[in-house]
C-alpha positions in Angstrom: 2.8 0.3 4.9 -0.4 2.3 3.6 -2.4 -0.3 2.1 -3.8 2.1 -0.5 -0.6 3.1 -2.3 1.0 0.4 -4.7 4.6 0.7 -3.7 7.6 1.7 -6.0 11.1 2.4 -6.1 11.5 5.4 -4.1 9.4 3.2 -1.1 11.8 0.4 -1.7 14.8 2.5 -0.9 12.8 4.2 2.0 12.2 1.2 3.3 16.2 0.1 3.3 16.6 3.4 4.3 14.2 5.9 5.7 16.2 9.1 5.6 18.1 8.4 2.4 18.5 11.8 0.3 17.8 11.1 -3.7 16.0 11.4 -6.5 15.1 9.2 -9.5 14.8 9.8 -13.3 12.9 7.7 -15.3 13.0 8.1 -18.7 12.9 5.2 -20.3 9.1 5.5 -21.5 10.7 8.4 -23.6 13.7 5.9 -25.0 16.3 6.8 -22.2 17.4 5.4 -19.0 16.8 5.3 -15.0 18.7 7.0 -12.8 18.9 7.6 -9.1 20.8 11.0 -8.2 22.1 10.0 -4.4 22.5 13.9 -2.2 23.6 11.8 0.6 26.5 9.8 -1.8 24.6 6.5 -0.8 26.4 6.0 2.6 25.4 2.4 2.9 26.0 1.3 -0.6 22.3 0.7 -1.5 22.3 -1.8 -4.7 19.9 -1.7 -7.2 19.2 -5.3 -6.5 18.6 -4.3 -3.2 15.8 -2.1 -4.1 14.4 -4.5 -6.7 14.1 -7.2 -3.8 12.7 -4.9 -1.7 10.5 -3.4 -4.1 9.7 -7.2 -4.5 8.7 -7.7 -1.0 6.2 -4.9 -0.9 4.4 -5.8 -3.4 4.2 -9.1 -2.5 2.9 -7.1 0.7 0.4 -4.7 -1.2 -0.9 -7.8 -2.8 -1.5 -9.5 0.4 -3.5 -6.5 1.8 -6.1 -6.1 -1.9 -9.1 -7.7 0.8 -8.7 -4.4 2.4 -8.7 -2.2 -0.3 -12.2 -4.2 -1.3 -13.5 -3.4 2.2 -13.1 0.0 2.6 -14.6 0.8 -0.9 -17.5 -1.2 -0.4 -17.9 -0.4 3.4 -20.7 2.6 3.7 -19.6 5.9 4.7 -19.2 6.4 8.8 -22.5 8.7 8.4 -24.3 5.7 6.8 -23.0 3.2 9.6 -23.4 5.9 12.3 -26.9 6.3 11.0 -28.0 2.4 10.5 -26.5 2.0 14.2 -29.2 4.7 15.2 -32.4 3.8 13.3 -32.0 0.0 13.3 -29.2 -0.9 16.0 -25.9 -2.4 16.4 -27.2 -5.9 15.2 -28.0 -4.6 11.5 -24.5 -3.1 11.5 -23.2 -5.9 12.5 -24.8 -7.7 9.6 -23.8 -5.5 6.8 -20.0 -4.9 8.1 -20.5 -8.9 7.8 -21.1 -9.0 4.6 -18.4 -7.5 3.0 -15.7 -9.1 5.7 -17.8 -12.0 4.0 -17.4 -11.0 0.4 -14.0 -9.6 1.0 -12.2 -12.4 3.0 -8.3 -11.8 4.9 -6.3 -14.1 3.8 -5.1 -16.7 6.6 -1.8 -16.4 7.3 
């Protein structure tokens, strides 16, 4: 799971399935309904509760990973690193990678 792309329904039903053929409309911000168009005829009877409990999961997933969304926005760029590992050494990397493992903490499992 890319940690950088907040899941939906269409990753919910990849994730049941990975080579399922379908498309969605959504148009209920316009008053109308949701509806998934199946060009494989849903072999394996996916259910829509199915996808919401999936959809469910990765979220619960995507939520999980928000420390390293943090960290590789506030990390400097590879030039910046590449350059402080040059001019002042590994050490003062070391310290500033530190700081925002420090500021952005994994979650213990």
């Amino acid at each position: 799971m890319n940690p950088f792309i907040e899941p939906d329904e269409l990753q919910a039903i990849l994730a049941i399935k990975p080579d399922a053929k379908f498309n969605i409309a959504d148009n209920r911000n316009l008053g109308g309904t949701k509806t998934i168009e199946w060009h494989d005829k849903n072999p394996t009877n996916i259910t829509q509760k199915q996808i919401d409990d999936k959809l469910k999961e990765l979220q619960n997933n995507y939520k999980k990973l928000e420390y390293a969304r943090n960290r590789a926005n506030s990390y400097p760029t590879i030039e910046e690193q590449l350059d402080t590992i040059y001019h002042k050494g590994i050490d003062e990397w070391k310290k500033t990678i530190k700081t925002v493992k420090d500021k952005y903490p994994k979650e213990s499992k």
